[in-house]
N, C-alpha and C positions, 0 to 999 in steps of 0.2 A: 533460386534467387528471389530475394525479397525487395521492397521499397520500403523506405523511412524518410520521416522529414525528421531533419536535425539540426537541433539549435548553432546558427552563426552558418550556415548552408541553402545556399539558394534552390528551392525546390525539392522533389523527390532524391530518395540517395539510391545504391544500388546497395543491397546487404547480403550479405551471404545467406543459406536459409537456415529461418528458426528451428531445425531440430539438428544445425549444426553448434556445437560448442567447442572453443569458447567464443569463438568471432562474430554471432550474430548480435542486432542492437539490442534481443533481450535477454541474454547471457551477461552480454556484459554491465549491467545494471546490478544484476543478481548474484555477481561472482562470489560476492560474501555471503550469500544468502545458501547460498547451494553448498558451500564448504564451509568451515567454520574458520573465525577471524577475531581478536582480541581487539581489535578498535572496531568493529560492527555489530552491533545488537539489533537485533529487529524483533518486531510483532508482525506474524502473516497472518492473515486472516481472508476464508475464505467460505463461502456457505456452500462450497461442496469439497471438502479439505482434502488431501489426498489420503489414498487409502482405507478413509473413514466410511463404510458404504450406510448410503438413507442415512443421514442425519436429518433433521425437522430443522430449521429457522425460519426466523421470521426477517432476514433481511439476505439481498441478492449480491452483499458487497462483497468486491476480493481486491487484495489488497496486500503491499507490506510498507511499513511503515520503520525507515533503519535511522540508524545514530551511532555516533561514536562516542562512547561514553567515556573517551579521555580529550577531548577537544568540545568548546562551548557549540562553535557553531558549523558541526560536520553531521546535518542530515540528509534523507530524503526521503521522496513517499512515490508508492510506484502505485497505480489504481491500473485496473485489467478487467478483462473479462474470461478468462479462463478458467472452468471449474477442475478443481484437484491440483492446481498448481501457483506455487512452486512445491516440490518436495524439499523441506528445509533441514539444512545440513546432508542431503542426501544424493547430492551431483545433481547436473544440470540433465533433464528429463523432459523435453515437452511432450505432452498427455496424446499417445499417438492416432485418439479417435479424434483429436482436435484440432488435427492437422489440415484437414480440409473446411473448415470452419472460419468464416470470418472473424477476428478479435482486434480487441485494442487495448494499447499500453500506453501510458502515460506517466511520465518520471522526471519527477520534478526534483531538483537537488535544494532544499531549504534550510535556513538557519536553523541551529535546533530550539532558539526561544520559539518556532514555531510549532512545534508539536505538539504543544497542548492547545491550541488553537483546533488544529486538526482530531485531536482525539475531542476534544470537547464536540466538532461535528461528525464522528464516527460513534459517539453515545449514541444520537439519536436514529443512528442507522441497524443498532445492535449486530455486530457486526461478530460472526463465529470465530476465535480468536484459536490457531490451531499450535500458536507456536509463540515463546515468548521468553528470551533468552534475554530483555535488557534490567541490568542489574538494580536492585530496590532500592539503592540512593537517588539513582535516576528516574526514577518511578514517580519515590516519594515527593520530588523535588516539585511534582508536574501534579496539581490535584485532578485534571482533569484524566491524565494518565492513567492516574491510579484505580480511578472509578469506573476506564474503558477495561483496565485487563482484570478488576476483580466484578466485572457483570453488571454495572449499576449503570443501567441503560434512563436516560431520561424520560420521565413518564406523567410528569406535569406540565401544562403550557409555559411555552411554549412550546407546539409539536412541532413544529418547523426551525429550523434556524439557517441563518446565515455568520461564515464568518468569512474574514481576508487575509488573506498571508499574500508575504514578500519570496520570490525564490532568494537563495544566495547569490547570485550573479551581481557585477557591480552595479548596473543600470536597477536590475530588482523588477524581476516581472512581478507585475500585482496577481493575486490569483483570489476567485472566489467560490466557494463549495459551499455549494447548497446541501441540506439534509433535511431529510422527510423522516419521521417517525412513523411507523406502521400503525399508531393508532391514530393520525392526523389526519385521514379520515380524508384526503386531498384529492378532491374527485369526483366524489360521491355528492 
């Protein structure tokens, strides 16, 4: 048994456990992600991707980033810490060395005018892009898009950015994501 807090639910929830599928809260975020679906496209991206053994990056990010490429405003962004997962189109799998391991998920359902908002601060994270099924009109449409999934990481100041997005809910949670560029030197 697991715990989840869940939006419109007071406090902890009780969830069935994460290497049960489909009914746990991280299965079901990912249901389209694990099998394939003509209204969900997504980019996963992760700096330890699954099955890829020793890759090098330079950023710690995992992540997927979904949309519905026949509806304007059906996205969402899921941020995690789990390395090798999700395995995309390939069933629901949690990574069994990392079962006993602390993580965190966070899935936020947002308009899709917000995704280039989002990729614009996943440039600066350079982010390992393992997977990427959302179609090039949709792409194109989105410059900053286009420049996270063809590698053009941003490399001039500012190293830093901040941007803000809206979730789609009616109220509209404000949300704010920071990103650090690995030459920004923030630290030192």
């Amino acid at each position: 048994m697991g715990k989840a807090l869940i939006a419109g639910v007071v406090g902890w929830q009780d969830t069935p456990d994460i290497t049960m599928s489909p009914a746990n809260v991280v299965a079901k975020p990912l249901e389209h992600v694990t099998a394939a679906n003509d209204a969900n496209k997504f980019i996963a991206y992760n700096n330890i991707p699954p099955d890829i053994p020793k890759v090098k990056t330079k950023s710690n990010s995992k992540g997927v980033l979904m949309m519905n490429p026949n509806a304007a405003d059906d996205a969402s962004w899921i941020v995690h810490t789990v390395p090798g997962f999700p395995k995309a189109l390939r069933g629901y799998v949690f990574p069994p060395a990392e079962i006993q391991k602390g993580h965190l998920f966070i899935c936020l359902t947002i308009k899709g005018s917000e995704i280039d908002a989002i990729a614009m601060a996943l440039r600066f994270a350079t982010p390992l892009i393992y997977h990427n099924d959302i179609p090039d009109a949709q792409i194109n449409s989105r410059p900053n898009l286009k420049k996270l999934v063809d590698g053009e990481s941003r490399l001039t100041p500012p190293l830093i950015v901040t941007r803000k997005i809206t979730t789609a809910a009616a109220a509209g949670l404000k949300v704010t994501i920071y990103s650090k560029g690995e030459k920004s030197k923030y630290g030192e």
